[in-house]
C-alpha atoms as an extended CHARMM CRD file, in Angstrom:
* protein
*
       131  EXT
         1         1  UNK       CA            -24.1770000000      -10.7780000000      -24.9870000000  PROA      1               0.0000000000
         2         2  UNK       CA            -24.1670000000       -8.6560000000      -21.8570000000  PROA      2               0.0000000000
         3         3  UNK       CA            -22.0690000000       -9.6560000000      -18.8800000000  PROA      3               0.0000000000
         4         4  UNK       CA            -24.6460000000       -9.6650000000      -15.5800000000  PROA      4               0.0000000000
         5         5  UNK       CA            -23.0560000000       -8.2180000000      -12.3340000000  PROA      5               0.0000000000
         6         6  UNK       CA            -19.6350000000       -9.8470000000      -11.0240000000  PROA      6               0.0000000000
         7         7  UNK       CA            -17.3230000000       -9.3360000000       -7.9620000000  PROA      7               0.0000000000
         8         8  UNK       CA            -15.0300000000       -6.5420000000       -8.7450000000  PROA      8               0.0000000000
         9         9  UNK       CA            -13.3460000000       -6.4870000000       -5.4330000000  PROA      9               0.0000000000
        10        10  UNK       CA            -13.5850000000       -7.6410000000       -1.3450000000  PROA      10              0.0000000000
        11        11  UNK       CA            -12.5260000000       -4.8810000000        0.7350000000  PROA      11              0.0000000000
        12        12  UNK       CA            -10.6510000000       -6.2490000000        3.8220000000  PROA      12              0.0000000000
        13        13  UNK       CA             -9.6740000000       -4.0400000000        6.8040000000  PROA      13              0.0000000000
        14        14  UNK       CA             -6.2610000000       -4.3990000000        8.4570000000  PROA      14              0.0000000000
        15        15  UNK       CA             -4.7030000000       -2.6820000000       10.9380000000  PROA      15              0.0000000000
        16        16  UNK       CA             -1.1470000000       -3.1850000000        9.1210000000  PROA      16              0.0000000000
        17        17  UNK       CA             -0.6510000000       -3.2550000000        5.3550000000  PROA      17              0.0000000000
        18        18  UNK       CA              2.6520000000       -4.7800000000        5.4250000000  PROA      18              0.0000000000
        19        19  UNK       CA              1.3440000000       -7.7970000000        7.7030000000  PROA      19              0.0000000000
        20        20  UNK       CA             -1.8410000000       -8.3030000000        6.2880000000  PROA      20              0.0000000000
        21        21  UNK       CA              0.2270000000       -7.8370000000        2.6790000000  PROA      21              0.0000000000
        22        22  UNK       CA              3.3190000000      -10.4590000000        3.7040000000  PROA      22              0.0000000000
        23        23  UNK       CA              0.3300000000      -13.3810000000        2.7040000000  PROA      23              0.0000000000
        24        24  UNK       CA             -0.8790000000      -12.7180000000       -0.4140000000  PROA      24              0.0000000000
        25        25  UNK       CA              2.5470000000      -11.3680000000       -1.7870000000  PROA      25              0.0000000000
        26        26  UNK       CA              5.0720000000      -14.1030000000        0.0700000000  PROA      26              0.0000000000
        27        27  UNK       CA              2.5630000000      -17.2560000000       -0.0080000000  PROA      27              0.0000000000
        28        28  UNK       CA             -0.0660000000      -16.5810000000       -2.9360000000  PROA      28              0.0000000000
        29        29  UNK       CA              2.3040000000      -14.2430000000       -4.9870000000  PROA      29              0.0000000000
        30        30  UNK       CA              0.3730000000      -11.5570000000       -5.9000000000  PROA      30              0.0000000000
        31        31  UNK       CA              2.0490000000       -8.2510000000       -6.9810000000  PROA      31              0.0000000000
        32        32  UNK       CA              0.4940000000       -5.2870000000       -5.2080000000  PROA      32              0.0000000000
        33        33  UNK       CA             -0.4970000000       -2.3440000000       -7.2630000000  PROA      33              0.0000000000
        34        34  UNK       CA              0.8080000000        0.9940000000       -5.5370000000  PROA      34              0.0000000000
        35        35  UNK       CA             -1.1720000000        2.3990000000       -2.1710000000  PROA      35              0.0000000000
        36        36  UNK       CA             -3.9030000000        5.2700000000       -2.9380000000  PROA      36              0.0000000000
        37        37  UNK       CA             -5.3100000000        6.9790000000       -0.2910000000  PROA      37              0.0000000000
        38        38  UNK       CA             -9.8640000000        7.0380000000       -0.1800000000  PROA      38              0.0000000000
        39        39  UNK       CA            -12.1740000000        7.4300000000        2.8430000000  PROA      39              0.0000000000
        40        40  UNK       CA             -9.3310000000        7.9360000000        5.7280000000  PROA      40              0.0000000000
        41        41  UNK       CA             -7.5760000000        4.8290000000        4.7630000000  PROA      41              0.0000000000
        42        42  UNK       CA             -4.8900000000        3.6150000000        2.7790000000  PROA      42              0.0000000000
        43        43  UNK       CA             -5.7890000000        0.9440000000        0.5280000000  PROA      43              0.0000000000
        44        44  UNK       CA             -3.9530000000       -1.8200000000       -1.3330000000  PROA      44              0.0000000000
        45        45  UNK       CA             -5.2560000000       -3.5000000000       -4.1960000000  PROA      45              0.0000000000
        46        46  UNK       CA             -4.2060000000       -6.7960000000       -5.4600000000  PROA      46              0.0000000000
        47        47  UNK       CA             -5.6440000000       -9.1880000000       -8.3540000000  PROA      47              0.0000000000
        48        48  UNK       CA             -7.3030000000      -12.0790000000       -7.9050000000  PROA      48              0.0000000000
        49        49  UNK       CA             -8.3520000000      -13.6330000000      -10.9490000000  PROA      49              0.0000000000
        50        50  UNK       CA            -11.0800000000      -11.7360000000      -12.6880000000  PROA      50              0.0000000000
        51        51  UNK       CA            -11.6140000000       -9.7060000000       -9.2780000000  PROA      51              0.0000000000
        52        52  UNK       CA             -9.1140000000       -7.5830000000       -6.2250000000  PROA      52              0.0000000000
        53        53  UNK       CA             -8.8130000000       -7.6100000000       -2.8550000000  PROA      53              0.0000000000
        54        54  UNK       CA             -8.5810000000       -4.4200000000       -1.2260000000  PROA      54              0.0000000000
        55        55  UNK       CA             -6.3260000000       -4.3150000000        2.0880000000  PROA      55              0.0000000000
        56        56  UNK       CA             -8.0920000000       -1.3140000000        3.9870000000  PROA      56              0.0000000000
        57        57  UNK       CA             -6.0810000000        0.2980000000        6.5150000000  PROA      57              0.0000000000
        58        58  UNK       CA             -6.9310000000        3.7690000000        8.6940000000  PROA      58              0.0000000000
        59        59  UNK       CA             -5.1970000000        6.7890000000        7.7700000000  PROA      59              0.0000000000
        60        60  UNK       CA             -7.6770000000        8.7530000000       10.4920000000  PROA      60              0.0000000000
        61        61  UNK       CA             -8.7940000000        7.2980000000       13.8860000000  PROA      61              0.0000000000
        62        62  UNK       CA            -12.1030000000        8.9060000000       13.2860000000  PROA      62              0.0000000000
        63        63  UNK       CA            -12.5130000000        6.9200000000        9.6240000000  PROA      63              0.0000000000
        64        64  UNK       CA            -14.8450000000        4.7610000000        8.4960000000  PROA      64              0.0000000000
        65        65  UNK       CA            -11.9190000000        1.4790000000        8.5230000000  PROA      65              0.0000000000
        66        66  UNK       CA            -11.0460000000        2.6590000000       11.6840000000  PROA      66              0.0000000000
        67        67  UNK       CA            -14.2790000000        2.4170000000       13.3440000000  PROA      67              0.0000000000
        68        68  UNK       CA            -14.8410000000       -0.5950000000       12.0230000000  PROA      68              0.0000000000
        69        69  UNK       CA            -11.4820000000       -1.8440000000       13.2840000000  PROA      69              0.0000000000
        70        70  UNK       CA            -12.2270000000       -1.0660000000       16.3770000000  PROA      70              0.0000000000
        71        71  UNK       CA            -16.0670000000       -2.2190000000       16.6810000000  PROA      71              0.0000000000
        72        72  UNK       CA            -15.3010000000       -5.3110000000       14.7670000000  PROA      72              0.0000000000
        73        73  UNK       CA            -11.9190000000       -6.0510000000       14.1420000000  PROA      73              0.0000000000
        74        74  UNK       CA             -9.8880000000       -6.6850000000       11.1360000000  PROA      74              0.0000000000
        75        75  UNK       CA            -12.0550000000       -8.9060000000        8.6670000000  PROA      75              0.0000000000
        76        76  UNK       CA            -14.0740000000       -8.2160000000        5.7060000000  PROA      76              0.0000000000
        77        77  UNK       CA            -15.4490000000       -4.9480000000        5.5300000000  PROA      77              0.0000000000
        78        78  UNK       CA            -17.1960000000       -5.0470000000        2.1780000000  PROA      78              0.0000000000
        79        79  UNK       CA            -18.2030000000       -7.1840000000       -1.2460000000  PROA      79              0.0000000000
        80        80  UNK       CA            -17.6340000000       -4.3640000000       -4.3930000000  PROA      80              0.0000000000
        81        81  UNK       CA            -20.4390000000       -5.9310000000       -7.3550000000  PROA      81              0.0000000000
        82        82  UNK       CA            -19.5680000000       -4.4810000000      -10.9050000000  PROA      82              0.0000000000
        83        83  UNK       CA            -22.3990000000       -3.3190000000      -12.2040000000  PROA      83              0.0000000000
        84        84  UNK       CA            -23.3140000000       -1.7650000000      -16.5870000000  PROA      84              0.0000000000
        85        85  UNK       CA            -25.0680000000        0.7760000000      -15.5930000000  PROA      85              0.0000000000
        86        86  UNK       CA            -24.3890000000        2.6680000000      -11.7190000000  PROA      86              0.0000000000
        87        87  UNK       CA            -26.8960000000        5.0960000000      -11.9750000000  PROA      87              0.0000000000
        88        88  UNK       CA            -30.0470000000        3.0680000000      -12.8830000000  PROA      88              0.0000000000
        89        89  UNK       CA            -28.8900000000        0.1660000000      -10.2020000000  PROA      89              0.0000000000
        90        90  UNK       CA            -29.0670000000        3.0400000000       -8.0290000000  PROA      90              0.0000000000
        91        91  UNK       CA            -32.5340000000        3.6010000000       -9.2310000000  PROA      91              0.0000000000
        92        92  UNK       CA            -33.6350000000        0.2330000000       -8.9030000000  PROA      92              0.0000000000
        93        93  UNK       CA            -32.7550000000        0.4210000000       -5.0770000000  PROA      93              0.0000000000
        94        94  UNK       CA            -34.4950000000        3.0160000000       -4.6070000000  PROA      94              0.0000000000
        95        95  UNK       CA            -37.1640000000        1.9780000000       -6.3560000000  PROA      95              0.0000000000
        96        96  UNK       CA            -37.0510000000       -1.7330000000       -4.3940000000  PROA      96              0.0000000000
        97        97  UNK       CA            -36.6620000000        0.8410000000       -0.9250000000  PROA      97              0.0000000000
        98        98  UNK       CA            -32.8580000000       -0.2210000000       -0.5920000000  PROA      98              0.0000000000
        99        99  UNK       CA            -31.2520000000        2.5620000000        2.2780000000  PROA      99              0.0000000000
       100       100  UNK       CA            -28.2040000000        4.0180000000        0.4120000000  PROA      100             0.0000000000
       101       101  UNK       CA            -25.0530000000        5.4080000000        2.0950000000  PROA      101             0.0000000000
       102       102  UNK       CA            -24.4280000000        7.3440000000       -1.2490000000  PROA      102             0.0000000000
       103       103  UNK       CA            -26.9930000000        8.6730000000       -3.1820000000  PROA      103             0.0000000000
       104       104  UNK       CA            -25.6360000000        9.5820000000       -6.1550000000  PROA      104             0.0000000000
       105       105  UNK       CA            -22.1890000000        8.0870000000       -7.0770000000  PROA      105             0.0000000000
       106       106  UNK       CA            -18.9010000000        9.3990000000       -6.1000000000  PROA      106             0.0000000000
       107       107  UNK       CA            -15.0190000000        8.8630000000       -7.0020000000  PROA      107             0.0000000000
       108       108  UNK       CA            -13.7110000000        5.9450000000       -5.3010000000  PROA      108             0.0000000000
       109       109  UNK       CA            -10.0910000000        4.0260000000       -5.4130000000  PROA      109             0.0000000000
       110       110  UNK       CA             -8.6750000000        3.8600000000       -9.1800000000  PROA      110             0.0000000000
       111       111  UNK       CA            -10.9820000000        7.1520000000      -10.2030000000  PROA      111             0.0000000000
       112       112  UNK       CA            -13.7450000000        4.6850000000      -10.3000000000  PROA      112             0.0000000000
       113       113  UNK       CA            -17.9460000000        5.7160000000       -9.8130000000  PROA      113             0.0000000000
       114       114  UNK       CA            -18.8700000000        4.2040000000       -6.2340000000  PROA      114             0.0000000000
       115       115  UNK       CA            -21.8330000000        3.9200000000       -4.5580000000  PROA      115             0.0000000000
       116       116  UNK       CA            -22.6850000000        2.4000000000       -0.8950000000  PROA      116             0.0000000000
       117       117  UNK       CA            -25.7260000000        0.3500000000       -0.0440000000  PROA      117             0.0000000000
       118       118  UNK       CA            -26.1670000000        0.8010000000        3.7720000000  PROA      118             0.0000000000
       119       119  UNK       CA            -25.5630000000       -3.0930000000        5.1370000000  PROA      119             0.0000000000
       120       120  UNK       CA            -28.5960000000       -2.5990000000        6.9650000000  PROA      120             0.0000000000
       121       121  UNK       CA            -30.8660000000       -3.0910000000        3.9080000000  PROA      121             0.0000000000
       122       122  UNK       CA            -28.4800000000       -6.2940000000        2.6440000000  PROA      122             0.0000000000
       123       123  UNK       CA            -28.7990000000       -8.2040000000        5.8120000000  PROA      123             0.0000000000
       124       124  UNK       CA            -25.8560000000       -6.4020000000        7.2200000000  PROA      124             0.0000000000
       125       125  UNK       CA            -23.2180000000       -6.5970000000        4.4780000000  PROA      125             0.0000000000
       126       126  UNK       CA            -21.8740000000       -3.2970000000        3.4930000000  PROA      126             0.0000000000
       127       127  UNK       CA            -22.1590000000       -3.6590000000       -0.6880000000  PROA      127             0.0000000000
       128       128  UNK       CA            -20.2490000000       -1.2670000000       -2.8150000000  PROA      128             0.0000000000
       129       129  UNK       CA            -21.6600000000       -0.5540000000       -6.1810000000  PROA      129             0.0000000000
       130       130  UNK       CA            -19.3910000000       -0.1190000000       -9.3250000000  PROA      130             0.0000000000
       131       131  UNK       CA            -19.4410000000        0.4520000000      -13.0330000000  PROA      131             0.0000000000
């Protein structure tokens, strides 16, 4: 039976790793994977049951975290859905007139296929797309 879409990650920007980190390592427990660098930020990944959370943090003051540090503050800065098939969800937005910061997948985080639907077409959450 095929698996629908699920959460593969929440993308959370901080302005400090090793704060924003001291929570879900020293109270929850979770074990870090190592930093890789994506988009002019730093980012941290940590399991959470079947899903991550990403800890965003700028590397560039012109980024995208960083803008959206400073316009909004550190909170959550995207929802990543796992998706079978990247290229024909892609498609169906498209299709469905979805605006799409990416229109054709690129590498994200882990080596992973990404894809960006702009947050203005999703009632102004920023949604990540990944196989």
């Amino acid at each position: 039976m095929a698996q629908g879409p699920r959460i593969a990650h929440v993308g959370i920007a901080v302005p400090d790793l090793e704060q924003a980190l001291a929570f879900y390592r020293d109270v929850l427990g979770l074990a870090p994977h190592g930093p890789e660098r994506a988009d002019g930020a730093t980012i941290v990944s940590l399991p959470f049951g079947d899903s991550e959370i990403e800890l965003l943090a700028p590397d560039a003051s012109e980024g995208p975290i960083a803008k959206f540090l400073a316009r909004r503050g550190p909170g959550i800065h995207h929802i990543c859905y796992r998706v079978a098939d990247l290229d024909a969800a892609l498609a169906a937005c498209r299709r469905a007139g979805y605006r799409l910061i990416d229109e054709t997948p690129r590498t994200g985080a882990g080596g992973h296929r990404i894809a960006f639907v702009h947050p203005k077409a999703t009632v102004g959450i920023l949604l990540e797309l990944t196989e």
